[in-house]
N, C-alpha and C positions, 0 to 999 in steps of 0.2 A: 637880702631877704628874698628881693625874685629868685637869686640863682639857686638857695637852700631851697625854695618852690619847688621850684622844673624839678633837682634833682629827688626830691620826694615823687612827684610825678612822674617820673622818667622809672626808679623803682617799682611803681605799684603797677605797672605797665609792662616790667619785666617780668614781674612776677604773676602776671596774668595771663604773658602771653606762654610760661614755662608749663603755667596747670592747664590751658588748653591745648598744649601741646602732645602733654600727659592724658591729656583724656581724650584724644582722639585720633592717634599718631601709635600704631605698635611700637613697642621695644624692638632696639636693632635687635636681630635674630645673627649672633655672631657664623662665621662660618669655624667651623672645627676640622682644622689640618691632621691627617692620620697620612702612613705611607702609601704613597701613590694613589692617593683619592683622598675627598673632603667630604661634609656630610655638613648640613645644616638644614635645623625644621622652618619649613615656611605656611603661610596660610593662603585661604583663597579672600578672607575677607578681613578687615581693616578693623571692626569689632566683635565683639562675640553680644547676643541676647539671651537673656537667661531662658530655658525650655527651650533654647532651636539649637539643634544639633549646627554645626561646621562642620566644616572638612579642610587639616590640615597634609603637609609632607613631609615625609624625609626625603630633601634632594641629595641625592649622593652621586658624585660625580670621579669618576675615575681616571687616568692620565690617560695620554695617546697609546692603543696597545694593550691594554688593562681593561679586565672585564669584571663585573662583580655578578652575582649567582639568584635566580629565581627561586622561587620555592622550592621546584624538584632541582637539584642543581642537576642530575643527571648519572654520569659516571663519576665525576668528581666533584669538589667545591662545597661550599655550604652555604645557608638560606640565608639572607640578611635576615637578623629580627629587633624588634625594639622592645625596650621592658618602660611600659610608664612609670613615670610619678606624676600625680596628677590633682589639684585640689577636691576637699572634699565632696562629692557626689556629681563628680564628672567621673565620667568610660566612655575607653576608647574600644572602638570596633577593631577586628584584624585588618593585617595590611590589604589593599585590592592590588593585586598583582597587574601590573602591563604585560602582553605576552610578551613571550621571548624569543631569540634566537638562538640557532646552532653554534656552538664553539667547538670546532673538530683541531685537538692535538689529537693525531692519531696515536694508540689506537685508542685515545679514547674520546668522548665526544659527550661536552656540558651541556645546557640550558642559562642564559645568563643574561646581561648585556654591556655593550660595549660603552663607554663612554660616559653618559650623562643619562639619569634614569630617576623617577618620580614616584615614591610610593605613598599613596594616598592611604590616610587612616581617618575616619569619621568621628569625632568628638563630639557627645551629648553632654552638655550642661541643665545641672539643676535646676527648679522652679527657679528657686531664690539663691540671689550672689550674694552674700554681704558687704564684698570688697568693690573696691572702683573697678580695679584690675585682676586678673587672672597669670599664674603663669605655670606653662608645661615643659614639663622636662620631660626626654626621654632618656635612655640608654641605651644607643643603637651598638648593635655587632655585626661585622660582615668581614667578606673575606675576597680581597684584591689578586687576579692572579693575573700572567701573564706568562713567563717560563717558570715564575715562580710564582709560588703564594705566600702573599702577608696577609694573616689578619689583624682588623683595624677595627678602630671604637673608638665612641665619642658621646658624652653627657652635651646635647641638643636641647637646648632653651629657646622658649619664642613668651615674652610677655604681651598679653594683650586688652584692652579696655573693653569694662563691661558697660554696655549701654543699652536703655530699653526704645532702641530702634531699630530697624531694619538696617541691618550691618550692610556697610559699601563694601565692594570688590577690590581685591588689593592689585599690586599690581603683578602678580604670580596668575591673577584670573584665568589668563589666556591659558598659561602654562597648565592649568589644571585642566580646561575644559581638553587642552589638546590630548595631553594624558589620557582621557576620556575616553577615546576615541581605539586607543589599544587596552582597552581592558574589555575582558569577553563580557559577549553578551549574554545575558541567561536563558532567553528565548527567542526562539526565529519561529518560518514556515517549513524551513527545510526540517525531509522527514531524515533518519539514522537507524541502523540496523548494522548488528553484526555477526559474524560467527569464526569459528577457530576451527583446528586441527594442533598436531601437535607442533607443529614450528610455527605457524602463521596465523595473525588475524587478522580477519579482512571486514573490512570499513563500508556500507555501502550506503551513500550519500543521494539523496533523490530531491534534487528543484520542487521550488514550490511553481505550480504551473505557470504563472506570470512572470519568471526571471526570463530577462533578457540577454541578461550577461553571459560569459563564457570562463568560466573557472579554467585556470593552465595550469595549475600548479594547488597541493594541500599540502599540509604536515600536520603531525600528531604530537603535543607535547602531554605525557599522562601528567596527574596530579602526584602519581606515586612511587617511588622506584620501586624496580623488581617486576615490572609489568608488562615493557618491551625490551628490546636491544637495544640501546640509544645510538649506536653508532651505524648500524646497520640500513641502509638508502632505505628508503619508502618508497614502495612501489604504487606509482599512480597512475589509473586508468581510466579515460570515460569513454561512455558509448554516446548514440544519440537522444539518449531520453535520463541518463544517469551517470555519477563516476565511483571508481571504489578506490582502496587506498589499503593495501595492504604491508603489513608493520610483522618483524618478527615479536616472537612470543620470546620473552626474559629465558636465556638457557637455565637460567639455576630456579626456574619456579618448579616446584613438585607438581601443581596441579591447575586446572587450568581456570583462567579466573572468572566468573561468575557475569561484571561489569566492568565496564571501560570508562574511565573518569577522565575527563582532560580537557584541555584545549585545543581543538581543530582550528589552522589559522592559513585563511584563504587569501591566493591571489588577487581576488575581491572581494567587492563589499557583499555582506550577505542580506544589506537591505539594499533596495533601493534611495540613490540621495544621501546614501552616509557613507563615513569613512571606515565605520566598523569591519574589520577583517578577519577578527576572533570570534571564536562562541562556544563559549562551554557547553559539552556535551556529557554525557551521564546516560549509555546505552547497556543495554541488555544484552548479552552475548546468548545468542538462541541457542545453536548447537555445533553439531560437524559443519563444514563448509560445502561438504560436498551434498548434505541431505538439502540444504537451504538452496544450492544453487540447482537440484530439481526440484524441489519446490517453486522456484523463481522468486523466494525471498528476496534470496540473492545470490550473487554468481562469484566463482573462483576465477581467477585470471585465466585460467587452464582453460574454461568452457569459454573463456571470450572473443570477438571475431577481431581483425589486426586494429591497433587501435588507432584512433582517429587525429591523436594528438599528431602534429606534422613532426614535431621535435623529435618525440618520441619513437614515429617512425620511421626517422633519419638514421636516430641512434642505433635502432635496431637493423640497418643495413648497414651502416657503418662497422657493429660488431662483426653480423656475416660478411662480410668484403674482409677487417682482417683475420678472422677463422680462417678463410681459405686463401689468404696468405700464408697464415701461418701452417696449414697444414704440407700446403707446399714445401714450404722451409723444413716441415718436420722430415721431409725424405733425406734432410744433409746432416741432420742433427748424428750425434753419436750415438742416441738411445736405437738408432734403426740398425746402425751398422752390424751389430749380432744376427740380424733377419738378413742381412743383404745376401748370403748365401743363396734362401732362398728364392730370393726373387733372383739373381744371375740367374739360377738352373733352369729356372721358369721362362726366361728368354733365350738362353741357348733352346730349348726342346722347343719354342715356336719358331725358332730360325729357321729349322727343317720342316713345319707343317704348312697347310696353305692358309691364305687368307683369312679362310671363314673361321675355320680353327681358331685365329689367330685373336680376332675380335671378341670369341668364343672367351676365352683367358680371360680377355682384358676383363670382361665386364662380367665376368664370376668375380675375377680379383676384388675387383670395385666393389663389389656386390656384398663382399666379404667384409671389405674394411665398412662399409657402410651398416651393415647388421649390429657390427663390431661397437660400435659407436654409439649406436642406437641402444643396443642393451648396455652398455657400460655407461653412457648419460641418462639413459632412462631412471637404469637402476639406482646411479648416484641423486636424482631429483627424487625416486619416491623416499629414499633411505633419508634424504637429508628433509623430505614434510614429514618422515615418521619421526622427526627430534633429532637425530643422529648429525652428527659433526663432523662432517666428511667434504673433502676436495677432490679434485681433479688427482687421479694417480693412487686414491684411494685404497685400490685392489692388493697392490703392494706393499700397503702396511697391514697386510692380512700372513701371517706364517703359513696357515692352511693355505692358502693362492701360492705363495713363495714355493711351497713345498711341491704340489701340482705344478707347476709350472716348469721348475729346477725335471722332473721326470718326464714332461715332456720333449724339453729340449734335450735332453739325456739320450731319450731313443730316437730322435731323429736325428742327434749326431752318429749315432750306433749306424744308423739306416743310411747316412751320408759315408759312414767306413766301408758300408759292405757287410756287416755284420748279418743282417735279415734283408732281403728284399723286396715282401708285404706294404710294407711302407713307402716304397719308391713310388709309386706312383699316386700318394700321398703329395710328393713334393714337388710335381710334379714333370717328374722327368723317368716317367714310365715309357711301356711300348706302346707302337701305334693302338696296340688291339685294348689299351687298358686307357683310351682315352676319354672314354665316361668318367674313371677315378681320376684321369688329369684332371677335367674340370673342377674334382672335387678338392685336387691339390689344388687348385689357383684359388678357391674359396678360403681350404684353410691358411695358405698361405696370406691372405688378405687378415683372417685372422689373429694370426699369430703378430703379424706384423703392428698388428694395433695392440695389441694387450701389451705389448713390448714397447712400441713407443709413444703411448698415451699417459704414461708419466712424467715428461718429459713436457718443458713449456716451450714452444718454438717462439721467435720473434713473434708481436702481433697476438701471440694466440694467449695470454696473460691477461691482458684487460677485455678480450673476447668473453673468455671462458666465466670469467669474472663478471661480467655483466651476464653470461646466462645464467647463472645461479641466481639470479636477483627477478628473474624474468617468471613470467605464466609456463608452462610445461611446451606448449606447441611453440613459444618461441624459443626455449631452449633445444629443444631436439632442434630448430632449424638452424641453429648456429651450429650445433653439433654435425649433424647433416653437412656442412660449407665446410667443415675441417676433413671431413671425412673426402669429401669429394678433391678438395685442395690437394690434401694426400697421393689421391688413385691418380688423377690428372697424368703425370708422366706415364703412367703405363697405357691408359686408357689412348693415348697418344702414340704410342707405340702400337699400340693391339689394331687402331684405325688408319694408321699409315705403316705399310708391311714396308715402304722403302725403307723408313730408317731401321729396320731390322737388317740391313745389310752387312752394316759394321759391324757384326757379330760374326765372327767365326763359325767356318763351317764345324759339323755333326767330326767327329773324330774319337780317337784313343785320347785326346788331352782329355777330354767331359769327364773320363772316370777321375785320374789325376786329383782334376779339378774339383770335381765333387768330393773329395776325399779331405782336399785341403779345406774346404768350407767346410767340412765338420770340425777343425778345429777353432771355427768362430763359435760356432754353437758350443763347443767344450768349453769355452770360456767365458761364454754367456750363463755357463751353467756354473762356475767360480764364480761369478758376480752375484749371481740369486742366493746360493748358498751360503756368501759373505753374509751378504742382506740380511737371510734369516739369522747367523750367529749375530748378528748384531742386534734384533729383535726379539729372539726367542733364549739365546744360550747356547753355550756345545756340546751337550747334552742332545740337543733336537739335533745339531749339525751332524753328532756322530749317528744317531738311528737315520737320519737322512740317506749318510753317505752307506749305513749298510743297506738299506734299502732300494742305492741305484746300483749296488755289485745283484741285490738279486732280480734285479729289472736286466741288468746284462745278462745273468743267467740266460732269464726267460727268451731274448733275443736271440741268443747263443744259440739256445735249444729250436725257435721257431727258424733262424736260417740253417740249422744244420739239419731239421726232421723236415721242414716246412716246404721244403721245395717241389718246384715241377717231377722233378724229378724222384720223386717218395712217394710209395705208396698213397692213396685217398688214405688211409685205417692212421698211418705216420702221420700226415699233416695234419689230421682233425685233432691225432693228440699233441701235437705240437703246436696247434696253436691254442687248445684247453690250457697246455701247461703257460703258455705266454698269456695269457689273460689270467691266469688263478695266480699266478707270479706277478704282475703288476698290478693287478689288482691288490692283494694282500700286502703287496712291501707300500705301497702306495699309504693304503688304509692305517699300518701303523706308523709311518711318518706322519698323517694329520694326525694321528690320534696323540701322538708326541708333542706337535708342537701346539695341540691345545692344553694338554693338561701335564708338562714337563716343561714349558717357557716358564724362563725367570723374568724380572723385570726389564723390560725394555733399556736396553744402552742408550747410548746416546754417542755423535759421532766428539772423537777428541777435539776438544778444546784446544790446549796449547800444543798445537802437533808440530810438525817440521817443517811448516813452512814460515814459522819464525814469527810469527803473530801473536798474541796473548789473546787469548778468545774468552770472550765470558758469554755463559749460560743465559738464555734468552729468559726475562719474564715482564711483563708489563710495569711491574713498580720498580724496576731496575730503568727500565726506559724512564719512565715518569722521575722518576731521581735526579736522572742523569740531566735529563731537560731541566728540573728545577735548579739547575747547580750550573747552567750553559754550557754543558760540554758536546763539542762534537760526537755524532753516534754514526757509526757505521754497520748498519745491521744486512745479516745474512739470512735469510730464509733458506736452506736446502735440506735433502735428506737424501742417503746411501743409496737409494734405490733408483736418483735422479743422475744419467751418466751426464747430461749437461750442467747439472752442478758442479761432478766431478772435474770434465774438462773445465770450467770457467774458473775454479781454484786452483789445478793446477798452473794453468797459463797464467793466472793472474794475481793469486796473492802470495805465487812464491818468487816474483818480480821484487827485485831489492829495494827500485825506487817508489815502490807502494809503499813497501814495509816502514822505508825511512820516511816519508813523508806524514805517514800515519802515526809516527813516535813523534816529531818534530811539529805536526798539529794540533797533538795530543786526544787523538781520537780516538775515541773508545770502542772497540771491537769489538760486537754481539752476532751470538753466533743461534740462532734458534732450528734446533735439529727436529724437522717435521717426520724421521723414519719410520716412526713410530705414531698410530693414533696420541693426538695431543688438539683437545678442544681449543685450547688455550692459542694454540699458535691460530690453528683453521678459525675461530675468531677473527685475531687480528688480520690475518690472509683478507680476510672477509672488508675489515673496515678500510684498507688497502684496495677494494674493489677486483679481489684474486681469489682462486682458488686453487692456485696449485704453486708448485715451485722451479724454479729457480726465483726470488724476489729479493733485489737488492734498495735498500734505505738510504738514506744521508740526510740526519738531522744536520742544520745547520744552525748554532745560534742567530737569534733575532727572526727568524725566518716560522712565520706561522706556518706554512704547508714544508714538508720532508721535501726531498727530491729523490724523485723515480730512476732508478737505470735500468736498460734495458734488459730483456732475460737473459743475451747470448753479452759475454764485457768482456774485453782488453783492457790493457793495462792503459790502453791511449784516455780510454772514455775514462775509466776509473781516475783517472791523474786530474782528468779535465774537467771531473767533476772534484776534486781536494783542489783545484786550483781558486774555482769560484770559491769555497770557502775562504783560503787564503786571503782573498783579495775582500772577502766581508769582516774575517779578524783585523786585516789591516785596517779598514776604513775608522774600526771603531776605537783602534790603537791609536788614530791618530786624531779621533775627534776628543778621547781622553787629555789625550797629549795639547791639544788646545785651549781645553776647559784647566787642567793644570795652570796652563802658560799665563792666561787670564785673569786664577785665581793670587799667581803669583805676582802678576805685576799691581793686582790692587793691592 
């Protein structure tokens, strides 16, 4: 009888202790396995009271490597979102976003987060519950990516006890408050102003008078795409009383947008005492940039004095240091060698003058390539704030410049035959008495030399050029400025020490010779450009081209054979009418040709002879390719770049590239910039470049590409497939393990 007791007792005990278990203990909240990430709703508190809202989560948590996607995902990705089911006369509010981070696959560049990530949704419950318990399901979707993307889903249940008390804190409290603390704020002291142009907007951020902190760092995440460039660097600047933050403008928006919606998310806190680093902003875009910044609304980077950040202007010596490396280098590149003509003649004719003379040269030359620079980077920074989609070497994907250009070098190789002699002291290897036009030759010659070899990327001068593009205007001309001068250096060194003008051969009969044979550099300079243009314009423009430099020989023809000292004054004035109404005219209808007789732009061969299989460059082909881990080997070049030319032929007609590149199974992209092409000058851009020669190397596993240098051999190109190799093998043989392991269980 006792024992039939106890166990009656022991019963009503168990069953008492099951329903208080039940009424005040949540339902396990399972977790739901999806690929490469999980997802499960959790709460902040332990019961819910009827009329008080909570606040629950979706934790969704992603592998090592795997990110999943904010609201705006940005260039790719898509938004987690959850669909309720919910009992009757409960709503749930929208998700509260934690900010985000950068995810840069180049070229393209998310909004996301990496690993483990907490979206907070506020639940209101009605007056009256009728039930003890409550339970919410959701239907979450979201999308995992990594080299690839899955997406992933999962039916998220959390049951909870309804009780009319003041609900306890679960044990996620912590986890939520922390969460807290990265979701923007809706209001601060700091004041926000902004304005645009056509590429750019600019951000200007002003303390409330009592911060003591020091902001190093902003970024702009908008709420919307199509708004900024998301890949494109933020350009951050402060002074001492404020900072700005300028963002490019979305290339494919038509017009320009009204407000800026987003989250601005700071190196610091933007109160005092909190961890808050976000804060939603919602600003007015006044107007032009440049009326606000004389206003003193606010200011463009252009109007600002160097800026104060120390980082920043480390960076920006760092760029000029290697500019004028690389300008230096630009004097061995192949793009100059067509000019080297005439800079030799330019030093022969100072070996015979004196000193003064001599310095005289140098620093017209300089003077030359410096102007040179100055209007061809100028031009390239306002053309690319007027919208325009332009890089370094620019001028070149012009038929009209191609076509100018081809008839310039046309008559001064005519002028290096001996055809006319007007022009000689253009090149500066006139007589003594014509040495006012020397000077003028050593100017154009500074000239010529830069229009010639400023498409052309020297070692160093890649990530220079590329960081001025991204710069205020007066920091871009000074990088520009440091290539130019890097360049002149060797002459300017010459012109200043007359001894090493020694080793130059005296004045003689070889000078004519000589000079005669350097017009056939220029003759071939002039096959280069003319190539160029058939391959931009059609043969069509090449053929009015080519009649167009028979009547330019004419006009030569005629100004050395009427033009001379020796003719009449009445002769040479009409000999030189007819040389200028002759070049003028043949001139005029070659541009007018290759503006409105080019066919569509070519593109350089694909699978040409040097035994490679090349595919056509486009971003969803990269993006592919990465989703599916295959190695990429990407080219950046164009026809008009003779350092591309050499760096292909030395080096992908190398056998043991070729076989290495079939044997890794690398996939060969070939993206031909000869031609205007937004698309490429984009990516150029998210790459931190803007011009060419740029070589790539996706590696699978590997978040960041790897860079080669502008100028390659076969040595470097090998030694970069070797590190791949040696990343396929690692992962050959951690496969090979996990097999081995599964095998012996």
């Amino acid at each position: 009888m006792k024992n039939i007791f106890s166990q009656i007792v022991s019963q009503i005990l168990l069953t008492c202790l099951v329903v208080f278990v039940s009424l005040t203990v949540p339902a396990f909240a399972q977790v739901q396995k999806s690929q490469h990430s999980e997802a499960e709703l959790v709460s902040e508190v332990e019961s819910i009271q009827p009329g008080q809202p909570f606040w629950v989560a979706l934790r969704l948590k992603a592998d090592s490597e795997w990110h999943t996607y904010w609201q705006n995902p940005g260039d790719s990705g898509l938004a987690t979102s959850i669909k309720w089911e919910l009992p009757t006369g409960f709503s749930a509010g929208a998700i509260v976003w934690p900010y985000p981070e950068r995810i840069d696959v180049p070229p393209l560049t998310s909004f996301g987060y990496d690993g483990e990530v907490f979206l907070l949704v506020q639940i209101t419950p009605p007056a009256n519950i009728p039930t003890s318990s409550v339970k919410l399901t959701g239907n979450s979707k979201w999308l995992v990516c990594k080299e690839v993307c899955l997406p992933g889903g999962a039916k998220v249940e959390l049951e909870l006890p309804v009780k009319n008390e003041t609900p306890k804190s679960s044990k996620w409290a912590q986890t939520f408050s922390d969460t807290r603390t990265k979701h923007p704020l809706s209001r601060s002291d700091w004041q926000f102003s902004a304005a645009t142009n056509k590429d750019q907007i600019l951000i200007k951020i002003v303390p409330p008078l009592n911060f003591k902190g020091e902001v190093n760092k902003l970024a702009f995440f908008p709420f919307e795409d199509g708004v900024i460039e998301h890949g494109i660097p933020q350009n951050f600047q402060k002074t001492p009383t404020d900072y700005t933050l300028e963002v490019k403008r979305a290339a494919a928006a038509t017009e320009a947008p009204k407000e800026l919606k987003g989250v601005m998310v700071s190196s610091e806190s933007w109160k005092e005492n909190s961890k808050e680093k976000a804060l939603a902003i919602s600003v007015t875009i006044a107007g032009d940039m440049a009326l606000l910044a004389n206003d003193n609304a606010t200011s463009t980077s252009a109007t600002k004095a160097f800026p104060t950040n120390p980082n920043q202007l480390s960076s920006l010596w760092v760029a000029i240091a290697f500019s004028f490396i690389g300008g230096l280098i630009l004097n061995l590149m192949p793009c100059v060698l067509p000019v080297l003509s005439i800079k030799v003649l330019g030093f022969v004719k100072q070996a015979k003058e004196d000193s003064s003379k001599t310095w005289q040269h140098g620093m017209v030359f300089t003077f030359g390539v410096l102007i040179s620079f100055w209007v061809l980077g100028g031009g390239l920074m306002l053309l690319r704030a007027g919208g325009e989609k332009l890089g370094w070497g620019f001028q070149l994907q012009s038929p009209s410049f191609l076509v100018v250009l081809s008839g310039l070098f046309f008559l001064f190789g005519l002028n290096l035959f001996g055809v006319f002699e007007v022009g000689t002291s253009l090149m500066g290897v006139g007589q003594e008495s014509m040495n006012k036009s020397g000077l003028f030759g050593s100017f154009a010659s500074g000239v010529l030399a830069t229009l010639v070899a400023t498409p052309c990327t020297a070692p160093f001068m890649g990530s220079a050029l590329g960081f001025a593009m991204t710069q205020p205007l007066w920091a871009s001309m000074l990088i520009f400025s440091s290539v130019a001068i890097g360049m002149s250096l060797p002459y300017i060194l010459l012109s200043f020490v007359p001894a090493l003008l020694k080793f130059v051969p005296r004045p003689g009969a070889w000078m004519e010779t000589f000079k005669q044979f350097m017009g056939f550099l220029l003759m071939a300079t002039v096959v280069w450009l003319v190539w160029v243009l058939g391959l931009q314009a059609g043969m069509d423009v090449v053929a009015k081209l080519l009649i167009s430099l028979v009547v330019m020989a004419v006009g030569a023809w005629v100004l050395g054979r009427w033009g001379t000292l020796v003719n009449s004054d009445r002769s040479r004035r009409i000999a030189q009418a007819t040389m200028i109404i002759l070049v003028a005219t043949s001139l005029t209808y070659a541009i007018s040709s290759a503006r409105n007789d080019a066919v569509a732009p070519g593109k350089v061969a694909l699978n040409n002879k040097d035994g490679i299989d090349w595919q056509a460059f486009s971003p969803k082909l990269i993006q592919d390719l990465r989703s599916q881990g295959k190695p990429i080997f990407l080219d950046f070049t164009a026809a008009w770049c003779l350092s591309c030319k050499v760096n292909e032929k030395v080096t992908f007609s190398n056998q043991e590239i070729k076989d290495q590149i079939t044997k890794l199974g690398i996939v060969a992209v070939k993206a031909d910039w000869t031609s205007r092409d937004e698309t490429i000058t984009k990516t150029l851009e998210g790459f931190g470049r803007s011009g060419v020669p740029l070589y790539v190397l996706y590696i699978p596993k590997d978040k960041e590409p790897t860079i080669l240098p502008e100028v390659i051999t076969p040595d470097i190109v090998l030694n970069a497939f070797k590190k791949l190799e040696q990343g396929m093998e690692k992962t050959t043989d951690s496969s090979a393990k996990i097999n081995t392991t599964a095998s012996g269980q």
